[in-house]
C-alpha positions as CSV (number, residue, x, y, z in Angstrom):
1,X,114.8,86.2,108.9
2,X,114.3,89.1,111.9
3,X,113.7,87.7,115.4
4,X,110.7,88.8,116.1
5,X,111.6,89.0,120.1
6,X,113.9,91.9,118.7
7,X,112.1,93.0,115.4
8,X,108.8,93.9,113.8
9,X,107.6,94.1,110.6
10,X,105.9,97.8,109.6
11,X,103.4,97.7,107.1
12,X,104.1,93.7,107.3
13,X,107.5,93.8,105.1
14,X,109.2,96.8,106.7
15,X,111.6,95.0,109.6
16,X,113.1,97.2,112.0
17,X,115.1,96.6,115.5
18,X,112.1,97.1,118.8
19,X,114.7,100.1,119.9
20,X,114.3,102.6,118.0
21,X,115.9,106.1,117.9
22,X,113.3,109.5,118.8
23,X,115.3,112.6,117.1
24,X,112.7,115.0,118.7
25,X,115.2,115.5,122.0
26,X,117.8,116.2,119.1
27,X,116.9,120.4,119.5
28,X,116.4,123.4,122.1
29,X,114.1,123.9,124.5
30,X,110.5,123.0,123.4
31,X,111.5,120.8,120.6
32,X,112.7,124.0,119.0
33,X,115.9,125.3,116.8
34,X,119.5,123.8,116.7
35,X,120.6,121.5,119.7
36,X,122.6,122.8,122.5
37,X,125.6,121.0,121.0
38,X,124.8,120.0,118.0
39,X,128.3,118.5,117.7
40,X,126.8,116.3,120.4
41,X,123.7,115.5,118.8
42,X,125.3,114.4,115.6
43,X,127.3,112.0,117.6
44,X,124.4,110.4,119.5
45,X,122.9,109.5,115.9
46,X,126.4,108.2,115.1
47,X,126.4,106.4,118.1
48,X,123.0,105.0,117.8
49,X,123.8,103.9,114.3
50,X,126.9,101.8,115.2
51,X,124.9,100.0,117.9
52,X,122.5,99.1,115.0
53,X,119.5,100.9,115.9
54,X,117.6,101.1,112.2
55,X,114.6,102.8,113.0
56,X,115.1,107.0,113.5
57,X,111.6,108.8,114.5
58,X,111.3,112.5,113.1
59,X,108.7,115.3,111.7
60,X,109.1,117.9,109.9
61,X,107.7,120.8,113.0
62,X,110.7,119.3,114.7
63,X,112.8,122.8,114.8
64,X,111.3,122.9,112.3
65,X,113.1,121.6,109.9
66,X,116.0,120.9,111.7
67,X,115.9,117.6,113.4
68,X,116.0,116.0,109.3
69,X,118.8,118.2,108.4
70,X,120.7,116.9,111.3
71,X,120.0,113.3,110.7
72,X,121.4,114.0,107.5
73,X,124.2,115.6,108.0
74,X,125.3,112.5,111.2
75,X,124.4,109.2,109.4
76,X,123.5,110.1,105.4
77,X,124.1,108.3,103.2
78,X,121.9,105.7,105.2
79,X,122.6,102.0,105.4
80,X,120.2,99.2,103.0
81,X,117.9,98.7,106.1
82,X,117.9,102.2,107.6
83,X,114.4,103.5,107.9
84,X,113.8,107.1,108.4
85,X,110.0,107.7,109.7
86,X,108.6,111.6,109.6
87,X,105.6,113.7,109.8
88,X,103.7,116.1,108.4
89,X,100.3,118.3,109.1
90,X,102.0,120.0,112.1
91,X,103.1,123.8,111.6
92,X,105.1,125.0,114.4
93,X,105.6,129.2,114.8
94,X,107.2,130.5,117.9
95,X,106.5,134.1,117.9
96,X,108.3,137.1,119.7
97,X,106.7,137.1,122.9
98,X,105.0,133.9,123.6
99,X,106.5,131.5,126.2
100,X,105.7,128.2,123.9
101,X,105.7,127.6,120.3
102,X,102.5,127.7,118.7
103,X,100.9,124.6,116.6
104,X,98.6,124.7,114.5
105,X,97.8,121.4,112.1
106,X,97.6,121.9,107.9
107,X,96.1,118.3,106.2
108,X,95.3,119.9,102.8
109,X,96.3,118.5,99.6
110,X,98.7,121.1,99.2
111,X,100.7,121.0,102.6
112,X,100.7,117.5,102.5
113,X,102.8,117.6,99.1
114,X,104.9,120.7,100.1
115,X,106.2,118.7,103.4
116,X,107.0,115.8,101.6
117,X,109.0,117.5,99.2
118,X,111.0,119.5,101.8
119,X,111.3,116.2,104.1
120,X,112.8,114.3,101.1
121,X,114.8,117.4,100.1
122,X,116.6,117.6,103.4
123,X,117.2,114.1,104.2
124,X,118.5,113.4,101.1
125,X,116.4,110.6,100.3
126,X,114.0,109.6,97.2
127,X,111.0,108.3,99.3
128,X,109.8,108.1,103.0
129,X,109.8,104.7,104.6
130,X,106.8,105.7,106.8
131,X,105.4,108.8,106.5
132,X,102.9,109.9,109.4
133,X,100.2,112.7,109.8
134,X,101.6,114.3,112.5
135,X,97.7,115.7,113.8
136,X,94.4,115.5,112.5
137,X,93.6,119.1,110.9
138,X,89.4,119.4,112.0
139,X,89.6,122.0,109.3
140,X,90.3,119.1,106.4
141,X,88.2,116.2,106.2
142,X,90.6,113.3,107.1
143,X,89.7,111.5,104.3
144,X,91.1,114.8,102.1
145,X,94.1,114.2,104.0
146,X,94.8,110.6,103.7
147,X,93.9,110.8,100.1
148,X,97.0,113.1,99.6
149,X,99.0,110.4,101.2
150,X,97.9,107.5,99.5
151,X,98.9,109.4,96.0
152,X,102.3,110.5,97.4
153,X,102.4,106.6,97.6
154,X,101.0,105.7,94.8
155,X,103.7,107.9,93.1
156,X,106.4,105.9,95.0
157,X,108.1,108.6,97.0
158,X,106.0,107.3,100.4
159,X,106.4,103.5,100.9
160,X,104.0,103.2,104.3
161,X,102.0,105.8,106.2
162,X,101.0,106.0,109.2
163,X,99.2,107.9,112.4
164,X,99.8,110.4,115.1
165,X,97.9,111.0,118.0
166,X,94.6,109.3,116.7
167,X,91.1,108.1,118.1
168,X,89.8,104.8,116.9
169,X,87.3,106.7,114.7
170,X,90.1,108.4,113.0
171,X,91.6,105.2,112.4
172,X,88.9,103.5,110.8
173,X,87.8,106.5,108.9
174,X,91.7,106.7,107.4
175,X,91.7,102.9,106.9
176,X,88.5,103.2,104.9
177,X,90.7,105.0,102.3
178,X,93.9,103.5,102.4
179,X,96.0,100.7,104.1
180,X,97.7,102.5,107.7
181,X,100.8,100.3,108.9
182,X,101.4,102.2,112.2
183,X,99.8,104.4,114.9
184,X,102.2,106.3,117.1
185,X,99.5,107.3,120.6
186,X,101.4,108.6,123.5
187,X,101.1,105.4,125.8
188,X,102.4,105.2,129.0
189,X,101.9,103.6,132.6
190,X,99.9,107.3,133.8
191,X,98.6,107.8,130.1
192,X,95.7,104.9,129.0
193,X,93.6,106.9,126.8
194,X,94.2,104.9,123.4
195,X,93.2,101.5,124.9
196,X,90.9,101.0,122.6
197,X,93.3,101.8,120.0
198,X,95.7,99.6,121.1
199,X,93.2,96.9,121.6
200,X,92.0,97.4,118.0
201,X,95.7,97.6,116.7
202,X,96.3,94.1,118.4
203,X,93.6,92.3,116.3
């Protein structure tokens, strides 16, 4: 049984170790394309793994495409209580010119599926521990895009989703169509904005 001083429980039946491993720093500037030294990068997952970290944070606009691919390549095949999270609804471009990559968010029906496949494609793996929406897309109705989820999961190739970057309104509105085990906010000393979401997630 997990201490739960150094575990939780995702979803309720999902136990990882607290200290998790965030594969966005992984890449280049800006989240973007390979690492630096991605001899390096692979290692630090290496690493990470031997120390028993089980819990490895990724999306999809991560590169895109290559923070998975990595993670793959370092520590696939994954050990019996490895849990790989990623995210979709987040379409990253960096075009000729512009000083940042550009974002713009996708929830449709179709995106939704199309990201799955690709995550599960490059990982190497049959279904997604936690799959997350990466952002609300105001151009599909969140319930649209939660609905997509909960048939991935119904399907068995998503075994938990979860959040990104969500109000409390969002949250209720996605729980009002299907169960949500986890909300990733940013959270911080200086950044307080999801209290409430915090608050509510405590209950």
């Amino acid at each position: 049984m997990p201490d739960n001083s150094t575990h939780f429980r995702i979803g309720g039946d999902l136990p990882v170790n607290r200290l998790g491993f965030g594969a966005a720093r992984l890449l280049g500037k800006a989240t973007w394309g390979e690492p630096a030294d991605p001899d390096g990068a692979r290692a630090g997952l290496r690493r990470a793994d031997e120390l028993g970290v089980n819990f490895v944070d990724t999306a999809e606009a991560y590169g895109p495409f290559v923070s998975e691919r990595i993670i793959a390549e370092a520590i696939a095949p994954f050990s019996s209580d490895m849990v790989i999270a990623t995210k979709c609804g987040m379409v990253r471009t960096w075009p000729e010119g512009v000083a940042h990559p550009l974002i713009r968010t996708d929830g449709s029906r179709g995106a939704i599926r199309r990201s799955l496949e690709g995550s599960l494609a490059r990982l190497g793996l049959q279904r997604i521990e936690l799959y997350q929406l990466h952002r609300v897309d105001p151009a599909t109705p969140l319930e649209t895009t939660i609905e997509a989820l909960a048939e991935l999961q119904a399907e068995g190739r998503v075994r938990h989703i979860g959040l990104s970057e969500v109000t409390l309104a969002e949250l209720k509105r996605a729980e009002a169509v299907a169960p949500i085990a986890s909300v990733q906010n940013r959270y911080s000393l200086s950044e307080r904005r999801h209290e409430d979401v915090l608050a509510y997630c405590e209950d």
